[in-house]
C-alpha positions in Angstrom: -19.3 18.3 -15.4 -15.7 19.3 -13.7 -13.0 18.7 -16.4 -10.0 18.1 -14.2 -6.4 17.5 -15.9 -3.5 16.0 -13.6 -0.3 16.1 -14.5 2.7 13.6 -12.4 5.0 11.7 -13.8 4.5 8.8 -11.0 2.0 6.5 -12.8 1.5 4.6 -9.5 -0.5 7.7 -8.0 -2.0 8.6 -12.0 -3.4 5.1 -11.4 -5.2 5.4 -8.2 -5.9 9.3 -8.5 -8.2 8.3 -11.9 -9.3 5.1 -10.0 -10.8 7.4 -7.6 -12.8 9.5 -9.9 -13.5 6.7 -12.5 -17.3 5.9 -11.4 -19.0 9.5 -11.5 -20.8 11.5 -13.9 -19.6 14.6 -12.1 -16.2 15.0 -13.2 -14.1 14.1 -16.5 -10.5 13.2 -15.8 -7.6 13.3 -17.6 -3.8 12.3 -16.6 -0.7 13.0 -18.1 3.0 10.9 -17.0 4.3 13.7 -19.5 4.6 17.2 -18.9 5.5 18.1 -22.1 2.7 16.4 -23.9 0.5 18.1 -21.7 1.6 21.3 -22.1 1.3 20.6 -26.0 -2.1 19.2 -25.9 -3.6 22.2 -23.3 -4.5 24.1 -25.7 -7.2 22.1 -27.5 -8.8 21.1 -23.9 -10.5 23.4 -21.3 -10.0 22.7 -17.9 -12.0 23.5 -14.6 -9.0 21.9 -12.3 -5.4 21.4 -13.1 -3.5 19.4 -10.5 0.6 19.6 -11.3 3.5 17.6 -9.4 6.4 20.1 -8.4 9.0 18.2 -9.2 9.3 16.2 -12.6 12.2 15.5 -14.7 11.8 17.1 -17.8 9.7 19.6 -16.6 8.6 20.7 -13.0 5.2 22.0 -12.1 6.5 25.5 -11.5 7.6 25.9 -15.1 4.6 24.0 -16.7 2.6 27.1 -14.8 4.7 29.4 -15.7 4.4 28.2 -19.1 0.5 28.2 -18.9 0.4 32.3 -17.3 2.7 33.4 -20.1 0.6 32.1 -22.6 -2.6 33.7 -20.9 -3.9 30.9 -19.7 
C-alpha cells in the first residue's frame, strides 16, 4: 500500500483529493488543513508520497520542506 500524506489548507480540494482515493486498497491517504500539525505529527507516520500547497498562511510548502530536509527527512 502507497501511504500518501497531503498537506493544503483549502479543505474544498482536501475534500475531493481524498474523495478520489477513498474506494482503493492501493493507497492510504491522509490530509492535513494545517501545516503545522502536520509537521508535528510527521514524525510518527511514514510516507511514500507527500503532496504540499506552496502557499499557506502560517506555513508555505517551501518551508514545511525545508523543515522536513533539515530534520533528515
Amino acid at each position: 500500500m502507497i501511504k500518501i500524506a497531503i498537506v493544503d489548507d483549502d479543505t474544498l480540494f482536501l475534500n475531493s483529493f481524498t474523495e478520489y482515493f477513498k474506494n482503493t486498497d492501493k493507497y492510504s491517504l491522509s490530509s492535513y488543513s494545517d501545516p503545522k500539525l502536520f509537521c508535528k505529527e510527521y514524525f510518527s507516520q511514514e510516507y511514500d508520497v507527500i503532496f504540499l500547497d506552496i502557499e499557506m498562511p502560517s506555513l508555505s510548502g517551501i518551508e514545511i520542506h525545508d523543515f522536513l530536509k533539515n530534520n533528515n527527512s
